[in-house]
PDB file as gemmi writes it, atoms N, CA and C in Angstrom:
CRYST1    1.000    1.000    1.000  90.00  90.00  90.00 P 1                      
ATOM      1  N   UNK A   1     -51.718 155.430   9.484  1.00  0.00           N  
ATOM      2  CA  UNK A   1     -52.767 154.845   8.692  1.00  0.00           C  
ATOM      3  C   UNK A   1     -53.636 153.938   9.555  1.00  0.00           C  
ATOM      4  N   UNK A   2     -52.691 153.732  10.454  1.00  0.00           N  
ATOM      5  CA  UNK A   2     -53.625 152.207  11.703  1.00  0.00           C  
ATOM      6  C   UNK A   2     -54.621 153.115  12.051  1.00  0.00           C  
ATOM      7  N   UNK A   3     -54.738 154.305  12.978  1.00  0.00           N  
ATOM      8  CA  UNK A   3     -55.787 155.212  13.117  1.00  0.00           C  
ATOM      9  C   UNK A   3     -56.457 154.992  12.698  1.00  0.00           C  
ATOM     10  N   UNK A   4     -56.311 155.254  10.784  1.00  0.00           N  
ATOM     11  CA  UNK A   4     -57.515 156.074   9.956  1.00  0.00           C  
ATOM     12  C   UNK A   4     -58.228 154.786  10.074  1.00  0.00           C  
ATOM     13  N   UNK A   5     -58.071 153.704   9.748  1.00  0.00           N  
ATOM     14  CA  UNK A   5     -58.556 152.468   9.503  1.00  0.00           C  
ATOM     15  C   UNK A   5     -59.303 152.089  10.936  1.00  0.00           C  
ATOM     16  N   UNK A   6     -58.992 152.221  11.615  1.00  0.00           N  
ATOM     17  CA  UNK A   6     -59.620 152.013  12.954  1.00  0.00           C  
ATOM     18  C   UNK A   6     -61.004 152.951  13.228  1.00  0.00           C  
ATOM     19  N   UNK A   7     -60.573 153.986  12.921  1.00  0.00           N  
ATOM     20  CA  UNK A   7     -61.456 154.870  13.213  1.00  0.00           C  
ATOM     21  C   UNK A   7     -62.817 154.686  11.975  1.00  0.00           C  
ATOM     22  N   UNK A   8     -62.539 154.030  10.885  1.00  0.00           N  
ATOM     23  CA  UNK A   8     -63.422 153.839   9.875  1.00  0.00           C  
ATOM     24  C   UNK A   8     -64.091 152.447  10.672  1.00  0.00           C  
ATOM     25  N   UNK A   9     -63.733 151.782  11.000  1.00  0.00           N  
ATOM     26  CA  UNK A   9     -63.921 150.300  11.852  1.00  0.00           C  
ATOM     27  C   UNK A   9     -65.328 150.871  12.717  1.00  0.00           C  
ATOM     28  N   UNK A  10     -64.499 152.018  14.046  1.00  0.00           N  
ATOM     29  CA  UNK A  10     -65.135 152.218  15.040  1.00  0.00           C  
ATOM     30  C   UNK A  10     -66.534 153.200  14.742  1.00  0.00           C  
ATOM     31  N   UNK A  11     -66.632 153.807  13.140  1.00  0.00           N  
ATOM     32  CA  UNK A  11     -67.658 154.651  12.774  1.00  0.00           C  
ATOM     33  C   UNK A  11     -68.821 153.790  12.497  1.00  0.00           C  
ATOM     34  N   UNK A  12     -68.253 152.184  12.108  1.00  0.00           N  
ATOM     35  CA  UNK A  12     -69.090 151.352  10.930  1.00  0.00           C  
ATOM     36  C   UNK A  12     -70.374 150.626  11.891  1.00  0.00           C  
ATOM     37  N   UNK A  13     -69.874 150.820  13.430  1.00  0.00           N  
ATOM     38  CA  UNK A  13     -70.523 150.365  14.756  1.00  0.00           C  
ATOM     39  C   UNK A  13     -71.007 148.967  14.194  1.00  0.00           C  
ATOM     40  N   UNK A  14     -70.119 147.949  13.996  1.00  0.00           N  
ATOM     41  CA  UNK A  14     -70.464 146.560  13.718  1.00  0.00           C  
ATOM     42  C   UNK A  14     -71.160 145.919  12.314  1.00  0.00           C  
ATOM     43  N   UNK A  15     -71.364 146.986  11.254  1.00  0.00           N  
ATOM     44  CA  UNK A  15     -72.030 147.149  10.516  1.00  0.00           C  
ATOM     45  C   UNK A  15     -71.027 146.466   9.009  1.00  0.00           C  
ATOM     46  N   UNK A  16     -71.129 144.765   9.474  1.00  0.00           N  
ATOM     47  CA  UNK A  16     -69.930 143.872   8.854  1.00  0.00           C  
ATOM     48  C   UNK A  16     -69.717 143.935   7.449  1.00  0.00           C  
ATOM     49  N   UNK A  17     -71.001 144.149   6.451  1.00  0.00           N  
ATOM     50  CA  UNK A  17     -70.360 144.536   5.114  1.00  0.00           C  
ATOM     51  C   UNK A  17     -69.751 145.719   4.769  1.00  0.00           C  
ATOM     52  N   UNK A  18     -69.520 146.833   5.463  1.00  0.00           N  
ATOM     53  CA  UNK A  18     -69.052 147.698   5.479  1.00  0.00           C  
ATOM     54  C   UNK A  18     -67.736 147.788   5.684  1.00  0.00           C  
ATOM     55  N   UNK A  19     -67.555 146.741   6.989  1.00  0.00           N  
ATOM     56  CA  UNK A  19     -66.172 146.777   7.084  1.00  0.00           C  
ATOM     57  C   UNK A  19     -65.379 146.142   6.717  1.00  0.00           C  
ATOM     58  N   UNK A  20     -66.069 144.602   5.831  1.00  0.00           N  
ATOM     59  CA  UNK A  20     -65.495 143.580   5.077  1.00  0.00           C  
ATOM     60  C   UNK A  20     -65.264 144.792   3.811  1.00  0.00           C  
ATOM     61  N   UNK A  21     -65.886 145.436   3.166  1.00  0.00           N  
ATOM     62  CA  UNK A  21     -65.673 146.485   2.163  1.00  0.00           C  
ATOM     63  C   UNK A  21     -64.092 147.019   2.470  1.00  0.00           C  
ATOM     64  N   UNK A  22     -64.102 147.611   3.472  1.00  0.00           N  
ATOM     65  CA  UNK A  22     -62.872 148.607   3.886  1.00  0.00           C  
ATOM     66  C   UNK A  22     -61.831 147.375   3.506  1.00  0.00           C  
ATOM     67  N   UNK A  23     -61.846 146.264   4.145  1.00  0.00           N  
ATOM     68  CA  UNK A  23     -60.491 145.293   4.508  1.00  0.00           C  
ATOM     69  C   UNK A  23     -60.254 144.890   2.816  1.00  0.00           C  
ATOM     70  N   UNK A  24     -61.092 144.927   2.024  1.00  0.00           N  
ATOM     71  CA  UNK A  24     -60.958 144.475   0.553  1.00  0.00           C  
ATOM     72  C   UNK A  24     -60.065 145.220  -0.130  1.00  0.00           C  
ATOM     73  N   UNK A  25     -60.686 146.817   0.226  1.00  0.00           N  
ATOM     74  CA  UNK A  25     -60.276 147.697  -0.530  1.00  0.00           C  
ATOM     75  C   UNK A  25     -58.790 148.109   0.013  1.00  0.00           C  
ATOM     76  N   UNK A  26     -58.533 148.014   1.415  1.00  0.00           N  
ATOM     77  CA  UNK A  26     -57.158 148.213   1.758  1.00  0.00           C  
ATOM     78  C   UNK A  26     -55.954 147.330   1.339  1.00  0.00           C  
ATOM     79  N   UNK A  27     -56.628 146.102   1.465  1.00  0.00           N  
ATOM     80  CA  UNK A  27     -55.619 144.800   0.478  1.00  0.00           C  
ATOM     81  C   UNK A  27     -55.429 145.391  -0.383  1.00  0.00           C  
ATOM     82  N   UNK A  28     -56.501 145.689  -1.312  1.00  0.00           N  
ATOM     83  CA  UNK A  28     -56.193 146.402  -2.819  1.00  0.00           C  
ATOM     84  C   UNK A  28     -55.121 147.199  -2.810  1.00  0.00           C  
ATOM     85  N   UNK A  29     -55.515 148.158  -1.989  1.00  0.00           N  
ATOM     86  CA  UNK A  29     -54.285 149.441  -1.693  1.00  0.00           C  
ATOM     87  C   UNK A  29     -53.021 148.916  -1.846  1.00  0.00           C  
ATOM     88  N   UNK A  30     -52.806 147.940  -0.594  1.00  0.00           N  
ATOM     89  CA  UNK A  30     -51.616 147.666  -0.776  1.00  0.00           C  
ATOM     90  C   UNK A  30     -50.895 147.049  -1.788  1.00  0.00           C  
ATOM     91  N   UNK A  31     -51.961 146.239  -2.282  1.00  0.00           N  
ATOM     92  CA  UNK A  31     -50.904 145.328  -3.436  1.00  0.00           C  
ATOM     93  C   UNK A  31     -51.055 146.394  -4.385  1.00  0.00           C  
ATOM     94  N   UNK A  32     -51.665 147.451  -5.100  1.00  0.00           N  
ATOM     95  CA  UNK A  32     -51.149 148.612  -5.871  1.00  0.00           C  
ATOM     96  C   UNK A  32     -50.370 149.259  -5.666  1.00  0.00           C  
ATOM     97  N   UNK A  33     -50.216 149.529  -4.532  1.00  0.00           N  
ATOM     98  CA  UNK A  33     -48.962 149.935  -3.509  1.00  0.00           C  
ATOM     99  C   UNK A  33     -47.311 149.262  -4.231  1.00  0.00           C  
ATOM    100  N   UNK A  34     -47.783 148.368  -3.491  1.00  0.00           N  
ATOM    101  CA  UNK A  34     -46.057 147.467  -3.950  1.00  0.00           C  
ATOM    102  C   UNK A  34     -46.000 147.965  -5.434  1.00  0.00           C  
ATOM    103  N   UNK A  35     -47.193 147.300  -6.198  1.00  0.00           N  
ATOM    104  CA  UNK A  35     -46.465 147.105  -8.008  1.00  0.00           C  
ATOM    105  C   UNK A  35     -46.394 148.461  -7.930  1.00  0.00           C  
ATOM    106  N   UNK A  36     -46.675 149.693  -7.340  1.00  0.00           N  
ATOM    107  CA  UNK A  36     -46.284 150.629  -8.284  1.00  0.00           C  
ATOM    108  C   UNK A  36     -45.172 150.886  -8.171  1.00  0.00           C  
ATOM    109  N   UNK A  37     -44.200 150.462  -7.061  1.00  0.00           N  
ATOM    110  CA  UNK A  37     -43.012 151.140  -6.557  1.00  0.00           C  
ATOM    111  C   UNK A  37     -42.163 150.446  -7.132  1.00  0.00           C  
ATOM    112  N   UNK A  38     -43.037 149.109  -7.595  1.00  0.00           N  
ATOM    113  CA  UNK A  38     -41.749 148.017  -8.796  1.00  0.00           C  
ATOM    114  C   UNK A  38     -41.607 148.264  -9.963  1.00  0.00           C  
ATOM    115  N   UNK A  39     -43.148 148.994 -10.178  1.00  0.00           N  
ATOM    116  CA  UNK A  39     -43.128 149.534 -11.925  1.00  0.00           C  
ATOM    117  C   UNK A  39     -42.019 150.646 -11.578  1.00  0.00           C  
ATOM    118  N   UNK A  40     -41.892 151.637 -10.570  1.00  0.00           N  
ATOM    119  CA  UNK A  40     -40.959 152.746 -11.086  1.00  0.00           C  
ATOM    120  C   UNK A  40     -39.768 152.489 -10.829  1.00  0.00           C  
ATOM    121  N   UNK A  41     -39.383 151.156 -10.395  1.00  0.00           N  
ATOM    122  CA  UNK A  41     -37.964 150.791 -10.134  1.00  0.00           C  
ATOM    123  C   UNK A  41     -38.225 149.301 -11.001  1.00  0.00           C  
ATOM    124  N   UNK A  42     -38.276 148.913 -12.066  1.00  0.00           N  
ATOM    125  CA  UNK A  42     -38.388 148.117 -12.480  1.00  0.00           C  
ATOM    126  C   UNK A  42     -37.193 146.754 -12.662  1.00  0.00           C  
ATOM    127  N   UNK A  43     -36.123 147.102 -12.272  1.00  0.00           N  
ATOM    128  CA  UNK A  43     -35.147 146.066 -12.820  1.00  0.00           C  
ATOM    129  C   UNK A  43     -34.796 145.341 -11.145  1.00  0.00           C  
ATOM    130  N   UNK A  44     -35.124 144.083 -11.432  1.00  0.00           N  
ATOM    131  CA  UNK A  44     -34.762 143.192 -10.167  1.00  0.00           C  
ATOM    132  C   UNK A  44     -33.512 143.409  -9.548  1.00  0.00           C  
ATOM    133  N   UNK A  45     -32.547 143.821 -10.273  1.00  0.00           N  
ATOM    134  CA  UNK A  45     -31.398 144.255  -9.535  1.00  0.00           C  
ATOM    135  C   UNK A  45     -31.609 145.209  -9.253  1.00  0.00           C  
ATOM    136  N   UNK A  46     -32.051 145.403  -8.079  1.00  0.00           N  
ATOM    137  CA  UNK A  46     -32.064 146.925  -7.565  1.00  0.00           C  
ATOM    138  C   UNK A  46     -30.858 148.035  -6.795  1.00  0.00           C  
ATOM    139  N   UNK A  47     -29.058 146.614  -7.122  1.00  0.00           N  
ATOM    140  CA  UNK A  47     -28.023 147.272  -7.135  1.00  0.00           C  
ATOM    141  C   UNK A  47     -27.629 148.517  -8.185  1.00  0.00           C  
ATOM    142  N   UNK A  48     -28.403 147.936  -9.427  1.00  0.00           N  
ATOM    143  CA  UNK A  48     -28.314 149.184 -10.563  1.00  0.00           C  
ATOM    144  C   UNK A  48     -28.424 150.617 -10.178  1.00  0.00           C  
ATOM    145  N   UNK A  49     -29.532 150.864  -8.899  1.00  0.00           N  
ATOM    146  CA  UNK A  49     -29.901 152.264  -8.916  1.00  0.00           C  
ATOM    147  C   UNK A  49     -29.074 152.573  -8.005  1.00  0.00           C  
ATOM    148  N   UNK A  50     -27.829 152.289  -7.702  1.00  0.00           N  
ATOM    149  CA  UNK A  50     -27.249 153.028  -6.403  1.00  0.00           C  
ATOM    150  C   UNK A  50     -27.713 152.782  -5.287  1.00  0.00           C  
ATOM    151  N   UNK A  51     -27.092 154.017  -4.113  1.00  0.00           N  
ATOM    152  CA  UNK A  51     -27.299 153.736  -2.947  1.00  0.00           C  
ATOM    153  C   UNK A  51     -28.659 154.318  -2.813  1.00  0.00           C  
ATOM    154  N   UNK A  52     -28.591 155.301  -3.855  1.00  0.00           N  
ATOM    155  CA  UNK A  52     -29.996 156.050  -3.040  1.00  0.00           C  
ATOM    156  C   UNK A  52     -31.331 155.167  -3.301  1.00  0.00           C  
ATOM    157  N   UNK A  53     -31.438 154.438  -4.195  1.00  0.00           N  
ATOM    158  CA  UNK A  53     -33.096 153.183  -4.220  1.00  0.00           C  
ATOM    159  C   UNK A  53     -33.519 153.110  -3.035  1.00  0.00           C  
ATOM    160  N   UNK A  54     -33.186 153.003  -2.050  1.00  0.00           N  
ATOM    161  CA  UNK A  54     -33.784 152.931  -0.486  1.00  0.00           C  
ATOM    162  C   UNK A  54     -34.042 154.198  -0.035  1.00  0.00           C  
ATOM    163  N   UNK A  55     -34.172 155.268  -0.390  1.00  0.00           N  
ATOM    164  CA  UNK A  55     -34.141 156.572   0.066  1.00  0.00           C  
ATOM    165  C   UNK A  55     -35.296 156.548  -0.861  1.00  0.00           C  
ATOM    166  N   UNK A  56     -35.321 156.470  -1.803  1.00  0.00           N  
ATOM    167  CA  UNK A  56     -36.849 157.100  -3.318  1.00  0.00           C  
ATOM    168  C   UNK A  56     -37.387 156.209  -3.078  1.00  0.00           C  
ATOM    169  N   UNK A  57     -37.439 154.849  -2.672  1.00  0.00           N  
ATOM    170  CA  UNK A  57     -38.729 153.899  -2.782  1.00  0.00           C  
ATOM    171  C   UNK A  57     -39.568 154.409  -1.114  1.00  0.00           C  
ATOM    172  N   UNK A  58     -38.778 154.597  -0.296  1.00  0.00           N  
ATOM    173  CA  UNK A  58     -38.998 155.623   0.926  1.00  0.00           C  
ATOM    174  C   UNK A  58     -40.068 156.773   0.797  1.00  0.00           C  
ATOM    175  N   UNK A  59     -39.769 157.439  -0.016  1.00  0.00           N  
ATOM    176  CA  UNK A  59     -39.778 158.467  -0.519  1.00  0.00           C  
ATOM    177  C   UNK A  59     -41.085 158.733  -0.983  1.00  0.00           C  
ATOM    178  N   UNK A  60     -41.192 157.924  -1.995  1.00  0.00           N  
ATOM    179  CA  UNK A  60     -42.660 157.429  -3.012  1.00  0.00           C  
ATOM    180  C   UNK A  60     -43.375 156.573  -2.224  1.00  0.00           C  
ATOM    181  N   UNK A  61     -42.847 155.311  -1.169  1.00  0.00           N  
ATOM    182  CA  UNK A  61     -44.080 155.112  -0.548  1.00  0.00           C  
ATOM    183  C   UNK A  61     -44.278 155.939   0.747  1.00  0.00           C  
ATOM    184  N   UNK A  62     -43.454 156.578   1.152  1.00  0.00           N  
ATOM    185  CA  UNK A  62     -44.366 157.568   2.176  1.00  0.00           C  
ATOM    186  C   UNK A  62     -45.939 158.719   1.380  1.00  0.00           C  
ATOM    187  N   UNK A  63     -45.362 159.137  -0.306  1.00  0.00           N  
ATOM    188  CA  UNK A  63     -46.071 159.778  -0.665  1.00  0.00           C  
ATOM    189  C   UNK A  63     -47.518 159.201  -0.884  1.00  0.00           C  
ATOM    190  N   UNK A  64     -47.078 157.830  -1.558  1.00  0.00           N  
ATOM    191  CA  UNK A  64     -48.302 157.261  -1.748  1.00  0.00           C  
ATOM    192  C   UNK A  64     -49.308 156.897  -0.516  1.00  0.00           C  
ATOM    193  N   UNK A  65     -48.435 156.717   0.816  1.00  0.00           N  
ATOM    194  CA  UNK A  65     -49.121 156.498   2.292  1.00  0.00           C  
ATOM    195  C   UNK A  65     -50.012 157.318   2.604  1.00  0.00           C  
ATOM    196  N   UNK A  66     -49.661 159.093   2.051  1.00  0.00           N  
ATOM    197  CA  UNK A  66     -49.904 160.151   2.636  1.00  0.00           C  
ATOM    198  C   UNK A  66     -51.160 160.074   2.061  1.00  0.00           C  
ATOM    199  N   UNK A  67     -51.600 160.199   0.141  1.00  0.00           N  
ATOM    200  CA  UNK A  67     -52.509 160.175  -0.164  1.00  0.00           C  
ATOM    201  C   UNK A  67     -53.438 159.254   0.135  1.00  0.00           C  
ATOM    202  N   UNK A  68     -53.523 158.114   0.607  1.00  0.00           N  
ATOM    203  CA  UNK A  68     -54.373 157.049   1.337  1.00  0.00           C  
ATOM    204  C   UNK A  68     -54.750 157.548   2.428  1.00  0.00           C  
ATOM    205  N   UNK A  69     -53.918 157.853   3.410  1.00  0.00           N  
ATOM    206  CA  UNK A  69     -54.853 158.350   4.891  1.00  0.00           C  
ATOM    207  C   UNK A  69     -55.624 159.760   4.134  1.00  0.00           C  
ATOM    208  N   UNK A  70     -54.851 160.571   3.633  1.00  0.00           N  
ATOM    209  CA  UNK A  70     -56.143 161.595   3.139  1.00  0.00           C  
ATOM    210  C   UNK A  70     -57.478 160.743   2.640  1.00  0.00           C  
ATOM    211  N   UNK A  71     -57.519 159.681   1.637  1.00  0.00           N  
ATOM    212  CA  UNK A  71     -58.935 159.441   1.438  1.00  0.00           C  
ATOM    213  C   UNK A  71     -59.311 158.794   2.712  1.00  0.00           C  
ATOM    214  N   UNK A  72     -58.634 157.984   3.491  1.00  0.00           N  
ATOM    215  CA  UNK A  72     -59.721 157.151   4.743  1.00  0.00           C  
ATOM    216  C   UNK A  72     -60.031 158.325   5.456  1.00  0.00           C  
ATOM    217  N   UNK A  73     -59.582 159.737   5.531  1.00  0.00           N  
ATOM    218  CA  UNK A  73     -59.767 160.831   6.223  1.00  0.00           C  
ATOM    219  C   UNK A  73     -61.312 161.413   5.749  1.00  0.00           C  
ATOM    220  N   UNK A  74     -61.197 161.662   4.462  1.00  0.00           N  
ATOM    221  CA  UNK A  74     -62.305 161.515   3.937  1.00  0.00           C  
ATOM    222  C   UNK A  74     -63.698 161.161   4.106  1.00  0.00           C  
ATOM    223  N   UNK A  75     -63.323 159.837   4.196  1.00  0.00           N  
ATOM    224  CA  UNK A  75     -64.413 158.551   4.216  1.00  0.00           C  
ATOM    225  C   UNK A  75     -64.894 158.809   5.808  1.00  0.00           C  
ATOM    226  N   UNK A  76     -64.130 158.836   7.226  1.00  0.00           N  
ATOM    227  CA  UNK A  76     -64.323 158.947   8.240  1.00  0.00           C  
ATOM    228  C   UNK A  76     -65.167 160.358   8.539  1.00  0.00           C  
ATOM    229  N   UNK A  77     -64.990 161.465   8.328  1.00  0.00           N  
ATOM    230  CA  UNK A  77     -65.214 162.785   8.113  1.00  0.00           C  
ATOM    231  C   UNK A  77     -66.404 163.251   7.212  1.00  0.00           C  
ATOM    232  N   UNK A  78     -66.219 162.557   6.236  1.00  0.00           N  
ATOM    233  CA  UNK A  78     -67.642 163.058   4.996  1.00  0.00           C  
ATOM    234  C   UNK A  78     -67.554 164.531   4.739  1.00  0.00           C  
ATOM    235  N   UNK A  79     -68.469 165.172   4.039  1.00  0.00           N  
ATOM    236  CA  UNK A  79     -68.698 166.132   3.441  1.00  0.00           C  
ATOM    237  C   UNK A  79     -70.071 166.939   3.818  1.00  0.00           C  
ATOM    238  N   UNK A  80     -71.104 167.197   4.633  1.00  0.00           N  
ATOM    239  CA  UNK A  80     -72.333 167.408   4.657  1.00  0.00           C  
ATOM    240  C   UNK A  80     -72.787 168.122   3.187  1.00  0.00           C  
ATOM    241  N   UNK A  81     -73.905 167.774   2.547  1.00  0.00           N  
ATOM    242  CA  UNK A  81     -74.252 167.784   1.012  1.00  0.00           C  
ATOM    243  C   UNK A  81     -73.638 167.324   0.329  1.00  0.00           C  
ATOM    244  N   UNK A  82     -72.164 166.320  -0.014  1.00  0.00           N  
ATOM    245  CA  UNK A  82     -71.979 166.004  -0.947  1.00  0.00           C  
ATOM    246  C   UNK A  82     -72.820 164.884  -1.231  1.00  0.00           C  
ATOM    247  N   UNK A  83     -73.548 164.698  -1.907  1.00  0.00           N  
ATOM    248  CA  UNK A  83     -74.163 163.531  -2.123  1.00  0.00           C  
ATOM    249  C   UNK A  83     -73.447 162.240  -3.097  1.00  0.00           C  
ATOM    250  N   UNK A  84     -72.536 162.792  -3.796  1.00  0.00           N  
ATOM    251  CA  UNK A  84     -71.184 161.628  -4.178  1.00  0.00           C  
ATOM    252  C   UNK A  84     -69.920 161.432  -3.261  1.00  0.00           C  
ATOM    253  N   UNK A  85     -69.710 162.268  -2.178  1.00  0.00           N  
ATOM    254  CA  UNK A  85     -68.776 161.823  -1.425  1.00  0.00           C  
ATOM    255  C   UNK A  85     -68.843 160.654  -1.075  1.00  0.00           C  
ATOM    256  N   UNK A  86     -67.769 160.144   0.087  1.00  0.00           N  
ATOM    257  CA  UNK A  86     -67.759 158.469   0.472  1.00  0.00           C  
ATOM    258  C   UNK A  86     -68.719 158.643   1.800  1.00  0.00           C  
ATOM    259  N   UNK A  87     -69.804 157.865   1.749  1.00  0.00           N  
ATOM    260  CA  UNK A  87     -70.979 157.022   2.322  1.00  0.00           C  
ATOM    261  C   UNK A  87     -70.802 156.096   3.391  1.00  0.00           C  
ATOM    262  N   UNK A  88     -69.442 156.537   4.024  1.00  0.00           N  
ATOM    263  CA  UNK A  88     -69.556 155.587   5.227  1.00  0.00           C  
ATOM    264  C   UNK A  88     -70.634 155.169   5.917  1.00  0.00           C  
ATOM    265  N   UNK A  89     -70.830 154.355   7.131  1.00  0.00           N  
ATOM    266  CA  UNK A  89     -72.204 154.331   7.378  1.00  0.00           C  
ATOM    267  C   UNK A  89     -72.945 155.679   8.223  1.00  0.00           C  
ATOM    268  N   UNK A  90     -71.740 155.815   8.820  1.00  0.00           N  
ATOM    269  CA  UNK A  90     -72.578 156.599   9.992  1.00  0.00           C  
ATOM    270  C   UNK A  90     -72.201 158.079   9.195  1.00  0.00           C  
ATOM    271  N   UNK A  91     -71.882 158.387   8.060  1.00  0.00           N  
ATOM    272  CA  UNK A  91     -72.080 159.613   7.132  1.00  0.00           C  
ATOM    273  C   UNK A  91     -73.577 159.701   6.520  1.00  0.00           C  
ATOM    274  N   UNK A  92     -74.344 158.960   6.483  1.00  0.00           N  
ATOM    275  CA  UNK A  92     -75.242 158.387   5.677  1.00  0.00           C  
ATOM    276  C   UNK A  92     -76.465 159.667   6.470  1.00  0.00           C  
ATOM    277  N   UNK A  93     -75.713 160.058   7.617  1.00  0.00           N  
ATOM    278  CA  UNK A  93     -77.417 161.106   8.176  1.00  0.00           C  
ATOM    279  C   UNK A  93     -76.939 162.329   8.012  1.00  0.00           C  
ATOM    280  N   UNK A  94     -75.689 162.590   7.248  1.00  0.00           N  
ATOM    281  CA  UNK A  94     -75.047 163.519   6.478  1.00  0.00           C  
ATOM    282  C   UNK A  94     -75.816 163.928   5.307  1.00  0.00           C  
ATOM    283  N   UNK A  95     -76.336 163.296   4.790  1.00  0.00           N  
ATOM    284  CA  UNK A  95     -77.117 163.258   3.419  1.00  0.00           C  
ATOM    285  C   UNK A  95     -78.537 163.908   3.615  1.00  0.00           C  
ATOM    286  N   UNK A  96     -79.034 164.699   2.566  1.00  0.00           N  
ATOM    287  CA  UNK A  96     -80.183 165.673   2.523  1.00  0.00           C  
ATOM    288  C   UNK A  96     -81.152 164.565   3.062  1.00  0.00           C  
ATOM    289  N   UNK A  97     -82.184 164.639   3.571  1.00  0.00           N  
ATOM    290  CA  UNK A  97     -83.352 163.652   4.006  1.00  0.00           C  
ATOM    291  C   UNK A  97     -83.923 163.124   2.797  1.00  0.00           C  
ATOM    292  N   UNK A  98     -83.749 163.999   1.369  1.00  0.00           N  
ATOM    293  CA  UNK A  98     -84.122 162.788   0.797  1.00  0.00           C  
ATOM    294  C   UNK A  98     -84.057 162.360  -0.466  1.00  0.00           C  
ATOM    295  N   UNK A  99     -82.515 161.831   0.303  1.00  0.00           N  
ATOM    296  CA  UNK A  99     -81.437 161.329  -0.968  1.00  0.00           C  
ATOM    297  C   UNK A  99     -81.159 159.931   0.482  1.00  0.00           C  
ATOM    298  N   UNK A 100     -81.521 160.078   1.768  1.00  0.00           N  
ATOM    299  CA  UNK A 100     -81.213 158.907   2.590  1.00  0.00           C  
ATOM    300  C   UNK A 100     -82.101 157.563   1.921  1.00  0.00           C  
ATOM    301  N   UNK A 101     -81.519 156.561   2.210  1.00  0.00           N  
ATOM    302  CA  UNK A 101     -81.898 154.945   1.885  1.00  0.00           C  
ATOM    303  C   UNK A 101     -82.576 155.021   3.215  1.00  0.00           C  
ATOM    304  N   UNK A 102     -83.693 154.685   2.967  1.00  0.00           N  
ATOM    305  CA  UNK A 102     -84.838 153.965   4.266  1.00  0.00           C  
ATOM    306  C   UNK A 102     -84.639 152.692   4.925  1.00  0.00           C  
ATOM    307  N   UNK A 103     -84.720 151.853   5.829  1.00  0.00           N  
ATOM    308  CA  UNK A 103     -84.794 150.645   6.267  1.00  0.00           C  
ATOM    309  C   UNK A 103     -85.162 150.150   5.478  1.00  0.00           C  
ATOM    310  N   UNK A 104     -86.702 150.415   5.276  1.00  0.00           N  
ATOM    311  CA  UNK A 104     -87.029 149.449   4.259  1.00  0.00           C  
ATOM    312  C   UNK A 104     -87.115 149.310   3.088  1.00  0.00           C  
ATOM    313  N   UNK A 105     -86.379 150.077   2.056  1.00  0.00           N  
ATOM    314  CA  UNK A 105     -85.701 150.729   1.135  1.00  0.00           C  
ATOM    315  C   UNK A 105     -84.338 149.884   0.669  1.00  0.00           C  
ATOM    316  N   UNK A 106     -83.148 149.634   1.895  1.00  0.00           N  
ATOM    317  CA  UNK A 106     -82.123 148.960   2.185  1.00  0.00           C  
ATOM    318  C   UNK A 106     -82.517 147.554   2.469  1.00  0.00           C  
ATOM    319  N   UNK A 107     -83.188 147.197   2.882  1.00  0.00           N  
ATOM    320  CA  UNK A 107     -83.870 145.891   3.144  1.00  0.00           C  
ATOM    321  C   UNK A 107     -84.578 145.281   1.771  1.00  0.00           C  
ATOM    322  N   UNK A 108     -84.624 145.938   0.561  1.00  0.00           N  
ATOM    323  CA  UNK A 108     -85.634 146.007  -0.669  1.00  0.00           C  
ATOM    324  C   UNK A 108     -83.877 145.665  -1.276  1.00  0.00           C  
ATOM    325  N   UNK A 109     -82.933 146.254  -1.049  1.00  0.00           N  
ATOM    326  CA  UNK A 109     -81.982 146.618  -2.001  1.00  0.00           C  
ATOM    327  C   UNK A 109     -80.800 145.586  -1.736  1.00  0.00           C  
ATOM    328  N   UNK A 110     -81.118 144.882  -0.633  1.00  0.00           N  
ATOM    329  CA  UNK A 110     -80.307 143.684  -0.567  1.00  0.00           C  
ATOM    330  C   UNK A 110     -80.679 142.386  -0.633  1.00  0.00           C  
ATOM    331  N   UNK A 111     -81.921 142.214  -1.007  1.00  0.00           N  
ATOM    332  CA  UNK A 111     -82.115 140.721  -2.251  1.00  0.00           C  
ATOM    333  C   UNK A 111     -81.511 140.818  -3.307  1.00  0.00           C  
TER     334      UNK A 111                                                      
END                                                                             
């Protein structure tokens, strides 16, 4: 996952709300991350579930890991024509010429 995240970093070429975006949304990740693996093991004693609880919480967060690098895979990569795919920055000349945000267009759209 360090990769994918890096490589979204190294696409954004310094381009700081973008990458303050990414670091928000990966916090997010994670703390959805944890509660979900507490919602499906819910009881604080987690002696109740046997030996195997360390094997399925394993298990489920490798799965849930897997589907995360697929979307930062995504996001890094783009789609050429999707025009709802993820908009990284440097996806942005991915986009039909004119569905692109202009300088001064983007400069209009951040007052």
């Amino acid at each position: 996952m360090a990769s994918s995240l890096n490589g979204l970093v190294a696409k954004a070429q310094g381009k700081t709300a973008a990458i303050d975006a990414r670091m928000e949304a990966q916090s997010a990740w994670v703390k959805y991350r944890d509660s979900q693996l507490r919602a499906e093991w819910p009881n604080p004693d987690v002696g109740q579930y046997d030996t195997v609880y360390p094997m399925c919480v394993l298990i489920e967060r490798t799965r849930l890991t897997k589907t995360r690098v697929a979307e930062l895979q995504s996001m890094i990569k783009g789609s050429e024509g999707d025009v709802c795919g993820p908009q990284w920055p440097s996806n942005l000349a991915m986009l039909p010429s004119c569905l692109r945000i202009t300088r001064l267009e983007e400069t209009w759209l951040k007052r």
